[in-house]
SETOR-461091 format. One line per field, with one value per atom (N, C-alpha, C, O): atom name; chain; residue number from 1; x, y, z. Coordinates in Angstrom, 2 decimals. Example, Ala and Ser with C-alpha at 12.3 -4.5 7.8 and 13.67 -1.06 7.14 Angstrom:
# residues 2
atom = c(N CA C O N CA C O);
mol = c(A A A A A A A A);
seq = c(1 1 1 1 2 2 2 2);
u = c(13.19 12.30 13.20 14.24 12.85 13.67 12.90 13.41);
v = c(-5.69 -4.50 -3.30 -3.32 -2.25 -1.06 0.03 1.14);
w = c(7.80 7.80 7.80 8.46 7.08 7.14 7.87 8.04);
# end
This chain:
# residues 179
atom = c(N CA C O N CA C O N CA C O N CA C O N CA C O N CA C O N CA C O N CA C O N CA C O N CA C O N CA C O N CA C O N CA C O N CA C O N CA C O N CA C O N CA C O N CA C O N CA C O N CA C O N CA C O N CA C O N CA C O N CA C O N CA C O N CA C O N CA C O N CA C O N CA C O N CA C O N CA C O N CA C O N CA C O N CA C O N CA C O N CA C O N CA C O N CA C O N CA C O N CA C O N CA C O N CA C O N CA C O N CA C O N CA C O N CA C O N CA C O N CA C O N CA C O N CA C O N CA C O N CA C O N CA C O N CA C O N CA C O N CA C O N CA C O N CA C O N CA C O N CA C O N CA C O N CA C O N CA C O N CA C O N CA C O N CA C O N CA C O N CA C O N CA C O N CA C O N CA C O N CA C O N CA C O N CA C O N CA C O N CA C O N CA C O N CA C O N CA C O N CA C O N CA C O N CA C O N CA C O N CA C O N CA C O N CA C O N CA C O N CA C O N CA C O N CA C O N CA C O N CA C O N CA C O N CA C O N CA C O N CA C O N CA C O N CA C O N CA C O N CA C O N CA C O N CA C O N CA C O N CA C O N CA C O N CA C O N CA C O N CA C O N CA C O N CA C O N CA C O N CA C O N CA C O N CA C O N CA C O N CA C O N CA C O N CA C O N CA C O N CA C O N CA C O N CA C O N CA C O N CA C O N CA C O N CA C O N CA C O N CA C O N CA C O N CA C O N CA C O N CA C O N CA C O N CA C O N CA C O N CA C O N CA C O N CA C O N CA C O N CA C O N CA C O N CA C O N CA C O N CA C O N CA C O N CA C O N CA C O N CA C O N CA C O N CA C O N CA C O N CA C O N CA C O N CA C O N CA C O N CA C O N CA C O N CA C O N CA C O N CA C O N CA C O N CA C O N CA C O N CA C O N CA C O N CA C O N CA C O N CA C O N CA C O N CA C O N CA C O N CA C O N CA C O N CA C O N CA C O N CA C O N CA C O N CA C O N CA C O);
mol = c(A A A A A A A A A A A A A A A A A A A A A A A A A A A A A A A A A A A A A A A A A A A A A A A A A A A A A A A A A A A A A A A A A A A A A A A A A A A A A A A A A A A A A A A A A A A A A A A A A A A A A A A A A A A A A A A A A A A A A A A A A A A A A A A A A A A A A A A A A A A A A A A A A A A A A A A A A A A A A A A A A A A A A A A A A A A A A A A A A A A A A A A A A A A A A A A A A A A A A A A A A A A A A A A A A A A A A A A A A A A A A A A A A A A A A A A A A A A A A A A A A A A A A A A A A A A A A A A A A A A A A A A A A A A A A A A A A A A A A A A A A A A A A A A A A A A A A A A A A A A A A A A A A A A A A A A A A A A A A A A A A A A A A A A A A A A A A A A A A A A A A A A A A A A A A A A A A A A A A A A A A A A A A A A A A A A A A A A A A A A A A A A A A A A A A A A A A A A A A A A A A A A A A A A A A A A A A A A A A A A A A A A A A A A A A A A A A A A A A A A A A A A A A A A A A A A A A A A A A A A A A A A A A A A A A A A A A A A A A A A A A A A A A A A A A A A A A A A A A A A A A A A A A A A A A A A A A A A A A A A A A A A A A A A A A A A A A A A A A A A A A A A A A A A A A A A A A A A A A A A A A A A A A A A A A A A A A A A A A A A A A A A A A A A A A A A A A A A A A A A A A A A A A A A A A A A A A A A A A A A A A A A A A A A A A A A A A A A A A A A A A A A A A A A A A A A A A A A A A A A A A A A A A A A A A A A A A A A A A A A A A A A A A A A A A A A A A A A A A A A A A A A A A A A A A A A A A A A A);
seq = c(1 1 1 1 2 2 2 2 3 3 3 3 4 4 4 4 5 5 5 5 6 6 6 6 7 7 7 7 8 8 8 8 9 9 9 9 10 10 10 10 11 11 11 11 12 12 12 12 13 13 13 13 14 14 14 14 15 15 15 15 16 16 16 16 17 17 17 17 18 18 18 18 19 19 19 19 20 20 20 20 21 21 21 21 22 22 22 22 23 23 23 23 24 24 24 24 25 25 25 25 26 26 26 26 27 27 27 27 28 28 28 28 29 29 29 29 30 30 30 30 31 31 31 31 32 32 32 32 33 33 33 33 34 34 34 34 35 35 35 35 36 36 36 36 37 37 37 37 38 38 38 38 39 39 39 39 40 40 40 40 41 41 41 41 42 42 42 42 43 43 43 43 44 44 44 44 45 45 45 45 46 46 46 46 47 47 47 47 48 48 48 48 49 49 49 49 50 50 50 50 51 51 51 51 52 52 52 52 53 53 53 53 54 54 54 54 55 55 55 55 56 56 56 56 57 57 57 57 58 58 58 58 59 59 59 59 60 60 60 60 61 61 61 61 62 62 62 62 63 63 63 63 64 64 64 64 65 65 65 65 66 66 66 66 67 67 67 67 68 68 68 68 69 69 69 69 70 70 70 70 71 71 71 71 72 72 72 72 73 73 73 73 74 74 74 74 75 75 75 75 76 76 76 76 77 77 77 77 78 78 78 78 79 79 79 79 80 80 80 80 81 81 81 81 82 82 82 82 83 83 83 83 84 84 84 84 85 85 85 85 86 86 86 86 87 87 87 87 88 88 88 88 89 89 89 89 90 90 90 90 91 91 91 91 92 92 92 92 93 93 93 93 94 94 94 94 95 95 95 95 96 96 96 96 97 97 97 97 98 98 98 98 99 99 99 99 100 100 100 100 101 101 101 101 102 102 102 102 103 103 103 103 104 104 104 104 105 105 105 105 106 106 106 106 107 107 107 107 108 108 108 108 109 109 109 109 110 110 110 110 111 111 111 111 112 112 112 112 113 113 113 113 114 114 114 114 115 115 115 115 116 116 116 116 117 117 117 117 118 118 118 118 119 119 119 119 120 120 120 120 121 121 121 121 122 122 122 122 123 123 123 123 124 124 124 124 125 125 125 125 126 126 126 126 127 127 127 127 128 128 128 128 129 129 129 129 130 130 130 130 131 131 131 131 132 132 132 132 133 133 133 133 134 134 134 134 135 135 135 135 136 136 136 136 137 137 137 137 138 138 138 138 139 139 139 139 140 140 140 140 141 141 141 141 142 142 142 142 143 143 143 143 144 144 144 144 145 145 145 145 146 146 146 146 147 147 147 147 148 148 148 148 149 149 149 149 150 150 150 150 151 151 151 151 152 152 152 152 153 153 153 153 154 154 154 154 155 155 155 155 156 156 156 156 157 157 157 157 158 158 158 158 159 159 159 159 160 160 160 160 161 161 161 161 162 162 162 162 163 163 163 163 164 164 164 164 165 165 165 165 166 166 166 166 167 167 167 167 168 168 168 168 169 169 169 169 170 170 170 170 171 171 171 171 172 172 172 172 173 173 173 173 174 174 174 174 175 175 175 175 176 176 176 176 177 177 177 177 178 178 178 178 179 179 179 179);
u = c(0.83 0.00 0.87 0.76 1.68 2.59 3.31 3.37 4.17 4.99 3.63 4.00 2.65 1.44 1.41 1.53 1.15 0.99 1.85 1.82 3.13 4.45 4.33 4.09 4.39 4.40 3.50 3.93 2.24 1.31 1.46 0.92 2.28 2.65 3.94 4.22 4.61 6.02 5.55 6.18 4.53 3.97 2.78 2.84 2.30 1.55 2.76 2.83 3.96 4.70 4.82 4.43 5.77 6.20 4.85 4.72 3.86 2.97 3.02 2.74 3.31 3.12 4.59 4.68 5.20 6.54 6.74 7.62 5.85 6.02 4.65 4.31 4.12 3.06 3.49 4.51 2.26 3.04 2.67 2.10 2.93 2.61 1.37 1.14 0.64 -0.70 -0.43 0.38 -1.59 -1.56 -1.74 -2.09 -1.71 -1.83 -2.12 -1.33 -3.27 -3.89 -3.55 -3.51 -3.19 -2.77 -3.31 -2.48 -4.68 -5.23 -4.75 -5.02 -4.12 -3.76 -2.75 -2.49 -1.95 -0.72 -0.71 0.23 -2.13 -2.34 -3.19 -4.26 -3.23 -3.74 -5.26 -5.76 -5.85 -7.56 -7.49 -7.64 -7.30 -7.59 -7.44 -8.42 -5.92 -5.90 -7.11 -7.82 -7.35 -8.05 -9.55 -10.15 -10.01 -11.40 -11.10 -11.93 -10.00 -9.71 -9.94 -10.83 -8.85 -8.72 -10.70 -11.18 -11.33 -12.61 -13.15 -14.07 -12.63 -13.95 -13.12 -13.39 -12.39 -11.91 -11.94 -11.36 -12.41 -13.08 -12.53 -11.32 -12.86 -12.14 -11.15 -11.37 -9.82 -8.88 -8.40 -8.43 -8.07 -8.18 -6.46 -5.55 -6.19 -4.47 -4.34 -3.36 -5.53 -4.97 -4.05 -4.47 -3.01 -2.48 -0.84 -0.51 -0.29 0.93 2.21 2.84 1.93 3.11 2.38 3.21 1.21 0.44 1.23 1.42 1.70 2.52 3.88 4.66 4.33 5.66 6.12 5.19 7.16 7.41 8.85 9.64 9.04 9.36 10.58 11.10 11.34 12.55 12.19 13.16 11.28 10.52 10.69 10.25 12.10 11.74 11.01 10.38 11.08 10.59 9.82 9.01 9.78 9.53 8.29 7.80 7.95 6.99 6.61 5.49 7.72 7.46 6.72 6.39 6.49 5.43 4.46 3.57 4.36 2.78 2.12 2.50 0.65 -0.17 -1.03 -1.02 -1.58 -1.49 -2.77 -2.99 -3.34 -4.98 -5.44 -6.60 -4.25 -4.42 -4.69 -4.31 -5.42 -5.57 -4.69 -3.79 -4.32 -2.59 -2.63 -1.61 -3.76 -3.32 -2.96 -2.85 -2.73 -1.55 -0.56 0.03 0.15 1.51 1.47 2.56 0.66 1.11 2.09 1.90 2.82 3.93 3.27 4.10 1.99 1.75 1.58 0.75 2.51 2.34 1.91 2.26 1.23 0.67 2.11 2.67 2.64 3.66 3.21 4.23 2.38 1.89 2.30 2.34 2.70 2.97 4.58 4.94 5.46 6.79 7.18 6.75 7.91 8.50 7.64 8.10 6.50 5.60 6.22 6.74 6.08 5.77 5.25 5.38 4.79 3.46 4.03 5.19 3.02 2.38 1.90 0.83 2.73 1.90 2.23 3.20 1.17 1.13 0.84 0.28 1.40 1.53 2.56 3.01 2.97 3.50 5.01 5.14 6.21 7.27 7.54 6.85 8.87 9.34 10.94 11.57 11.43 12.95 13.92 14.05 14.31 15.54 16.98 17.80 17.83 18.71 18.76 17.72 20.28 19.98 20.93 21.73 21.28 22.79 23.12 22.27 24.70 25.26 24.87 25.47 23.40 22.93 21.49 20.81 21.07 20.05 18.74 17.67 18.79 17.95 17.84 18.84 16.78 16.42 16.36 15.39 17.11 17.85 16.76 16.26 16.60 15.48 14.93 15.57 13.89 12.52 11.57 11.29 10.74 9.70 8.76 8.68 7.80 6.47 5.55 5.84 4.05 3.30 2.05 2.18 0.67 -0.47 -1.09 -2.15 -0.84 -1.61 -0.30 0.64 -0.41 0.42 0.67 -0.22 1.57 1.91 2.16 1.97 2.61 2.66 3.87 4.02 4.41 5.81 5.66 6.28 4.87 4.36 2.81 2.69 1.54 0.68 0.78 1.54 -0.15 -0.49 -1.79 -2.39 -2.24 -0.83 -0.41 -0.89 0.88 1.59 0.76 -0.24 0.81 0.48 1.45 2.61 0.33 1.15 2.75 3.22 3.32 4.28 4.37 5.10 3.17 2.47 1.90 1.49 1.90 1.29 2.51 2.30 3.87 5.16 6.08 6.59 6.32 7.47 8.51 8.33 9.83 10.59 11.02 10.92 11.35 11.91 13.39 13.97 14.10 14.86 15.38 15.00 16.10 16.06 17.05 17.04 18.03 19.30 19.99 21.08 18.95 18.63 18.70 19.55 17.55 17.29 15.96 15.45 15.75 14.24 14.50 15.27 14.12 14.17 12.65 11.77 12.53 11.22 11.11 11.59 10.35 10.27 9.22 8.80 8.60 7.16 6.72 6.64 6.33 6.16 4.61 4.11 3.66 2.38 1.87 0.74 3.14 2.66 2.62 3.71 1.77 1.50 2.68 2.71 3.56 3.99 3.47 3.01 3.59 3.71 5.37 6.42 4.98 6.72 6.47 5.28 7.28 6.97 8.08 9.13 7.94 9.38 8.43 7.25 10.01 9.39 9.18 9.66 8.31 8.37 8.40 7.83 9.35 9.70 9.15 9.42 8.51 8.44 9.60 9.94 10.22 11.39 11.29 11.25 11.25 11.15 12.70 13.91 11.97 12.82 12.87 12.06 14.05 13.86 14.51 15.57 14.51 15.48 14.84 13.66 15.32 15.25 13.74 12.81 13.81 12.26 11.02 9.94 11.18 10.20 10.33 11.37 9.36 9.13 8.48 7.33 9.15 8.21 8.10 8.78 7.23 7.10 7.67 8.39 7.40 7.97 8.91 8.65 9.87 10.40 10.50 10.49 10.56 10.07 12.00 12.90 12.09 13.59 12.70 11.62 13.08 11.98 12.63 13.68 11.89 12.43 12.44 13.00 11.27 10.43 9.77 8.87 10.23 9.26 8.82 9.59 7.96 7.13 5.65 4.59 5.91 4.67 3.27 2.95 2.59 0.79 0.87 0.99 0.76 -0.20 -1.61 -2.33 -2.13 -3.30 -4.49 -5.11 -4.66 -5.66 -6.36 -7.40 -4.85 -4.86 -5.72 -6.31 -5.65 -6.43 -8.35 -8.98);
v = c(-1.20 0.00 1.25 2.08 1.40 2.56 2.88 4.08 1.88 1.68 2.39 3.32 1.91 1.98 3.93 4.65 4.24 5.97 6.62 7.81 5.66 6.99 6.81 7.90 5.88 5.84 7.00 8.06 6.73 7.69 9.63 10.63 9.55 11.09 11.54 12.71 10.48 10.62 10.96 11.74 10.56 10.36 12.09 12.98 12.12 13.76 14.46 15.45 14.05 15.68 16.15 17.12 14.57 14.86 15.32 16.51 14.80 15.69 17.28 18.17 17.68 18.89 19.65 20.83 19.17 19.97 19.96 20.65 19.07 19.94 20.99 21.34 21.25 21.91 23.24 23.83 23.85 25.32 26.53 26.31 27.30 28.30 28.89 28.85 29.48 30.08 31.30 32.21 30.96 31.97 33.47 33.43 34.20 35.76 36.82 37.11 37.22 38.12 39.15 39.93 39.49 40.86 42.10 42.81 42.22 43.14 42.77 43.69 41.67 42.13 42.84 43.32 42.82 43.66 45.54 46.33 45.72 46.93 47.39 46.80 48.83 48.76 49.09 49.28 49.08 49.08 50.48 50.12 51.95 52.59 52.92 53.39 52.65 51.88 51.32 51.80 49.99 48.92 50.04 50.05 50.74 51.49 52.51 52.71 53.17 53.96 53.33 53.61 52.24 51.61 51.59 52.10 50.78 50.28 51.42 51.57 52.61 53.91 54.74 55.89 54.16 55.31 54.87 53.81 55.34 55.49 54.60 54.51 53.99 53.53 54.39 55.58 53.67 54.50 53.60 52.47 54.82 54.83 54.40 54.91 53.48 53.55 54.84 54.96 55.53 56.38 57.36 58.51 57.14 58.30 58.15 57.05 58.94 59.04 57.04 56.20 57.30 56.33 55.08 54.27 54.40 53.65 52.56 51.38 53.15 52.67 52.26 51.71 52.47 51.97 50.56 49.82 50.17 48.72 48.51 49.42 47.17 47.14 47.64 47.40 48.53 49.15 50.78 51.54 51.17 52.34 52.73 52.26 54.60 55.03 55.60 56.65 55.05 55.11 54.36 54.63 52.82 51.85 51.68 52.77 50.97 50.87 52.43 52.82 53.05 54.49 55.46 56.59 55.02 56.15 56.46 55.66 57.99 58.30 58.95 59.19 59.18 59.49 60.93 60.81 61.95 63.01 62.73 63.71 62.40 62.10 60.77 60.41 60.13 59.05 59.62 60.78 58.96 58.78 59.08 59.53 59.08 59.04 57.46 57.21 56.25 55.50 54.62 53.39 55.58 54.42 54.82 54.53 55.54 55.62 55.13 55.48 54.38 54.31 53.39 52.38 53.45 52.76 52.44 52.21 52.48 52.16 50.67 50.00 50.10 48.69 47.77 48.03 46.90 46.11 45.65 44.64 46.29 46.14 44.91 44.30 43.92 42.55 41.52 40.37 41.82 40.93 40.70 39.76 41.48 41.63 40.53 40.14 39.65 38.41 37.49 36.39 37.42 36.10 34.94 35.38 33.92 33.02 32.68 31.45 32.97 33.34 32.73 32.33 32.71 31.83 33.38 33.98 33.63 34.67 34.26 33.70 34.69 34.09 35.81 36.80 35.62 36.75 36.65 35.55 37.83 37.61 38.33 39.37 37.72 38.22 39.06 39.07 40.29 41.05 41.33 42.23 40.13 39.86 41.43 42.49 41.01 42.53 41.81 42.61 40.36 40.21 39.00 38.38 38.11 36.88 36.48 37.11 35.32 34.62 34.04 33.99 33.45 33.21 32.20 32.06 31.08 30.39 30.47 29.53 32.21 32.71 32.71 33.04 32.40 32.20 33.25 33.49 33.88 35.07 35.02 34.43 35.45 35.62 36.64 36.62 37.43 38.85 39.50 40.30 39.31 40.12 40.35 39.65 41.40 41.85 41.05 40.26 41.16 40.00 41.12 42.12 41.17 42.00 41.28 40.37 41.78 40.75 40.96 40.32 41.63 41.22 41.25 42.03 40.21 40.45 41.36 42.20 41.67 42.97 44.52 45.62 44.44 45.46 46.68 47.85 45.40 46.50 47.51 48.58 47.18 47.90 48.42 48.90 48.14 48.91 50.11 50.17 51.07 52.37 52.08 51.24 52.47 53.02 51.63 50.59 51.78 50.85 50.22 50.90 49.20 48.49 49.94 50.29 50.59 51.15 50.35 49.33 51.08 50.28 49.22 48.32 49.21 48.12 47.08 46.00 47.43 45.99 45.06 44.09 45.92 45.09 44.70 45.40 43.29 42.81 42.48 42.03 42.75 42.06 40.60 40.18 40.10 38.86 38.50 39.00 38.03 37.81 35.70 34.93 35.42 34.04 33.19 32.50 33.49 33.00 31.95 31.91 30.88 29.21 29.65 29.29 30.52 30.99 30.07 29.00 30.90 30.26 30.58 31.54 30.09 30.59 30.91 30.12 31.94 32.81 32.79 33.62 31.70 31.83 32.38 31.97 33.19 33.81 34.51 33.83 36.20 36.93 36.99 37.64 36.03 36.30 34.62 34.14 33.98 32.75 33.02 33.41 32.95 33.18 32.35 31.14 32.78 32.17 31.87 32.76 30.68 31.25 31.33 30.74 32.31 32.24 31.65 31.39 31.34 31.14 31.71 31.57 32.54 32.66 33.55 33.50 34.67 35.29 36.44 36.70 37.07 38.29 39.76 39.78 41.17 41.37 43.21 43.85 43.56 45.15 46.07 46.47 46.47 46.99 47.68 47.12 49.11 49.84 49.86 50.06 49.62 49.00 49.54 49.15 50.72 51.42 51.45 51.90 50.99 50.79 51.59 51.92 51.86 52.91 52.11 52.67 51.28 50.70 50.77 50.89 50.69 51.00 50.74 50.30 50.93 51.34 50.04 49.68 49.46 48.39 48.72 49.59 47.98 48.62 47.14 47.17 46.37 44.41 43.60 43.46 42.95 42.25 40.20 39.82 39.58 38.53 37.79 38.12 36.86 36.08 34.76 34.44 34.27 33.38 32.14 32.28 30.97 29.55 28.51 27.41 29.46 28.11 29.08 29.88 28.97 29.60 28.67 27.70 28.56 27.86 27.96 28.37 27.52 28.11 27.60 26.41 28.48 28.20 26.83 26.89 25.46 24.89 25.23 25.85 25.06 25.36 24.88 25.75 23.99 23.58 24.13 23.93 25.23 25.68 27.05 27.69 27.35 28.72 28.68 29.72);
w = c(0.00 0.00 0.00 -0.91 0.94 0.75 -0.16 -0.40 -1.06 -1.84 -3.46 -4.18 -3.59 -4.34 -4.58 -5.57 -2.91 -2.64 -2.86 -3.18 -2.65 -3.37 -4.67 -5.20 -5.51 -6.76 -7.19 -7.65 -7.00 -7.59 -6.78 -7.24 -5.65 -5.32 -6.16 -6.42 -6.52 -7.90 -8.89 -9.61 -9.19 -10.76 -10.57 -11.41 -9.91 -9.50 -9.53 -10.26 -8.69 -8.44 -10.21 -10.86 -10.60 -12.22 -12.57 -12.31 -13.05 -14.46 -13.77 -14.58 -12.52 -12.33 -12.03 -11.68 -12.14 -12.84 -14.37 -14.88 -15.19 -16.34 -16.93 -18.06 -15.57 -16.20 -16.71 -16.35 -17.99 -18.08 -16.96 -15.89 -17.23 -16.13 -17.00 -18.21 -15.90 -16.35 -17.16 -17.03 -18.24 -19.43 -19.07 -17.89 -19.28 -19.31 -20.61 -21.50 -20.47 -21.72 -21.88 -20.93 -23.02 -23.23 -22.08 -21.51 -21.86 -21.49 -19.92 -19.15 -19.30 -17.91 -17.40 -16.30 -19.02 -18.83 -18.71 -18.59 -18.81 -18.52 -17.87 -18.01 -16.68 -15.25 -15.68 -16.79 -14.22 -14.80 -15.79 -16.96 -15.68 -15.89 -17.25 -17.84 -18.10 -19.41 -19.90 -20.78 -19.08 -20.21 -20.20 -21.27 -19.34 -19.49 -20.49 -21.37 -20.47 -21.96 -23.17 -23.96 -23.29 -24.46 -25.13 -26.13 -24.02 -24.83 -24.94 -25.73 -24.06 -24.88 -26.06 -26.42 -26.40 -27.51 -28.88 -29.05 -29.82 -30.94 -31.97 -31.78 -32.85 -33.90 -34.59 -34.80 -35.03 -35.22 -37.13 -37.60 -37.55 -39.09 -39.44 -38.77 -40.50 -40.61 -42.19 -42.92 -42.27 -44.13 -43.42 -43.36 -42.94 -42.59 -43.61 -44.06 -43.75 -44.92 -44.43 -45.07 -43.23 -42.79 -42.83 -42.43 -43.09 -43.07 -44.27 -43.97 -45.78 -46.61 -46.01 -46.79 -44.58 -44.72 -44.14 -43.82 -43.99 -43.77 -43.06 -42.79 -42.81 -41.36 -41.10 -40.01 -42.19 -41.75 -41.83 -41.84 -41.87 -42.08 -40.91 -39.87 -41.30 -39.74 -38.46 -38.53 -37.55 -36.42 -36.14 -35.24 -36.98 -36.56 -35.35 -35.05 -34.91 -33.72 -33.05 -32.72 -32.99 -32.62 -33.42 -33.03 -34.45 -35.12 -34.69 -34.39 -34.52 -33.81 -35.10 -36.24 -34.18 -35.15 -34.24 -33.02 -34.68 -34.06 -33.80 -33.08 -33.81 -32.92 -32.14 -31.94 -31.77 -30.50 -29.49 -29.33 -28.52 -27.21 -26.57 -27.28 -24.97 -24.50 -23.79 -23.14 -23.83 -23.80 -24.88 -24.83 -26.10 -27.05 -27.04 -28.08 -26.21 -25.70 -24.30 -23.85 -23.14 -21.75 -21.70 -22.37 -21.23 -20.81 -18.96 -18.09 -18.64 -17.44 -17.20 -17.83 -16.12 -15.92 -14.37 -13.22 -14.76 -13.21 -12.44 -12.86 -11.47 -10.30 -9.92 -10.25 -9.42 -9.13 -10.00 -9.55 -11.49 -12.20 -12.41 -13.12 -11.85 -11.65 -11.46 -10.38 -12.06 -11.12 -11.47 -11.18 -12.01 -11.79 -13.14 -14.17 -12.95 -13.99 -15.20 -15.21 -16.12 -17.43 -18.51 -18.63 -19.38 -20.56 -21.60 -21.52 -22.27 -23.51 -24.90 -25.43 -25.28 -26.43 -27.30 -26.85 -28.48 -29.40 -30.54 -30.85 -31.22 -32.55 -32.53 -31.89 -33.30 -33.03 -33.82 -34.84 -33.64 -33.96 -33.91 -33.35 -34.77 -34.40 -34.08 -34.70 -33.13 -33.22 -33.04 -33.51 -32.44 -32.78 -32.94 -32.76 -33.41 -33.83 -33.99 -34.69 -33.44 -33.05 -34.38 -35.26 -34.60 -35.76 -36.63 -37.69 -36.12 -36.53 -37.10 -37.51 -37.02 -37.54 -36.59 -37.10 -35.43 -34.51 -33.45 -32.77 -33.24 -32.83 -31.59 -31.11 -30.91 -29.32 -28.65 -27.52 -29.61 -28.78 -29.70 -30.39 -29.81 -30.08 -29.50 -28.53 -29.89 -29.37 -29.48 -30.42 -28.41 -28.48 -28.60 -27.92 -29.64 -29.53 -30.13 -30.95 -29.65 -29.48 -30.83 -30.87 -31.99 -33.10 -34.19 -34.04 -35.39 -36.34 -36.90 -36.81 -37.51 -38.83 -37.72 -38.24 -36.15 -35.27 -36.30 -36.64 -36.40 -37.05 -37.95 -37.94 -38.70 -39.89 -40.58 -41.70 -39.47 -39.35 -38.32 -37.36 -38.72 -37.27 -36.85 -37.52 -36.11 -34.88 -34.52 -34.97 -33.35 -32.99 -31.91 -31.72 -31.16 -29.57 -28.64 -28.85 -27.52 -26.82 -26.17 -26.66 -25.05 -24.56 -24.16 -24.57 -22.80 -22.22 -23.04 -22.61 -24.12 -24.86 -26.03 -26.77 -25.75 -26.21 -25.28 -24.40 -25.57 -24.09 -24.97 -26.10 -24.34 -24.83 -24.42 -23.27 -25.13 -25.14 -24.90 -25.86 -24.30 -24.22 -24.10 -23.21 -25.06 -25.04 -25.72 -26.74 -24.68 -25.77 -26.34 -26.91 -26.02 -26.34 -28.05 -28.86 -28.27 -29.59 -30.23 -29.91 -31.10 -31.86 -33.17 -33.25 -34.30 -35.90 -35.82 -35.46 -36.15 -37.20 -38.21 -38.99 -38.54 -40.00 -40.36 -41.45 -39.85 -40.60 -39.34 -38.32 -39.28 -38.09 -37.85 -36.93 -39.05 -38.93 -38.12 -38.17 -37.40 -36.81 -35.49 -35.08 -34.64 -33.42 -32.38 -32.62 -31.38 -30.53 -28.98 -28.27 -28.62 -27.02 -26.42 -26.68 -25.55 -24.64 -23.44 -23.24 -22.52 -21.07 -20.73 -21.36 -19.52 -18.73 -17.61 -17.27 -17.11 -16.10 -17.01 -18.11 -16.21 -16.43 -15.38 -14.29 -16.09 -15.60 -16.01 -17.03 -15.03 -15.55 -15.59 -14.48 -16.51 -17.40 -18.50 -19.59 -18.35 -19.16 -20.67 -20.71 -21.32 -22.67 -23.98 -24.82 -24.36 -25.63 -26.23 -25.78 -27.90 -28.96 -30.18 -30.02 -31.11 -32.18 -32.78 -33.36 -32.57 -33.09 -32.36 -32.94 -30.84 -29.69 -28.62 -28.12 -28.09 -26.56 -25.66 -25.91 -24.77 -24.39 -22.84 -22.29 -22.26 -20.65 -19.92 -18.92 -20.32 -19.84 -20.26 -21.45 -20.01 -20.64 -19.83 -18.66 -20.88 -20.52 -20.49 -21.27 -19.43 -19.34 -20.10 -19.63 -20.93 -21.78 -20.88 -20.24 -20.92 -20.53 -21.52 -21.57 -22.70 -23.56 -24.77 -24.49 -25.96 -26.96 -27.80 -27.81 -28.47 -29.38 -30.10 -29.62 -31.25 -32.22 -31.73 -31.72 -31.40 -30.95 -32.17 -33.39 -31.15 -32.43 -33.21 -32.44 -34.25 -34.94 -33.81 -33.20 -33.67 -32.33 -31.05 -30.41 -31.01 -29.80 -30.05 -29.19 -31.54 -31.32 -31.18 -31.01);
# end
């Protein structure tokens, strides 16, 4: 009988050390007062001149547009989520890439084509990535998940502005199923 109960408390601990860590939605990454902006503010149009440009087009993620909101620039972030564990899922934005072509750090941001539609995801809604295992991208319109920690870290490179950055543990492509 005993011998029976450890087996099966061995076999529980394992399936739950490889569990993933709980998922996290875009919208928790930004504080209540954000997400009540975001839903009251108006539909927003891309005919604006920079709408034609592409992903080396400057000012990159940073392009503004003169009639946003000021929460598509907040860089305001949930202090509670500092440090935690998480599961996000979103679309990449390579920024560097080790000698085997595999993308060490990019930006994670929650709808495809961020780089090169307007307006951009405010701050709060780009994390960086950091992951020096490395991943190949072969296509920026395939959804990933990351896991790692994450870490509120204000983060700025000639392309943009992020308010989070993630220490990755685990990246990999959303299977089709999963969506």
């Amino acid at each position: 009988m005993r011998r029976s109960s450890f087996l099966l408390t061995l076999l529980l601990a394992s399936s739950l050390s490889h569990a993933e860590p709980p998922e996290l939605d875009w919208l928790e990454l930004m504080p209540e007062d954000d997400r009540q902006a975001l839903e009251e503010m108006p539909d927003i149009t891309h005919d604006t001149p920079e709408a034609d440009g592409d992903f080396s087009a400057k000012g990159g993620l940073k392009q503004k547009s003169r009639n946003l909101p000021a929460v598509m620039y907040s860089a305001k972030t949930v202090p509670a989520l500092n440090g935690r564990e998480i599961r996000l899922g979103g679309y990449p934005v390579p920024l560097e890439s080790d000698g085997k072509g595999y993308s060490t750090t990019f930006f994670l941001v929650p709808y495809p084509g961020a780089c090169i539609h307007l307006p951009p995801p405010p701050p709060n809604q780009i994390v960086l990535v950091r992951y020096p295992k490395g991943f190949r991208v072969e296509d920026i319109s395939i959804p990933l998940w990351v896991d790692g920690t994450l870490r509120v870290e204000k983060v700025s490179n000639e392309l943009a502005d992020a308010a989070y950055a993630i220490e990755a543990s685990k990246v990999e492509p959303v299977e089709e199923e999963a969506l």
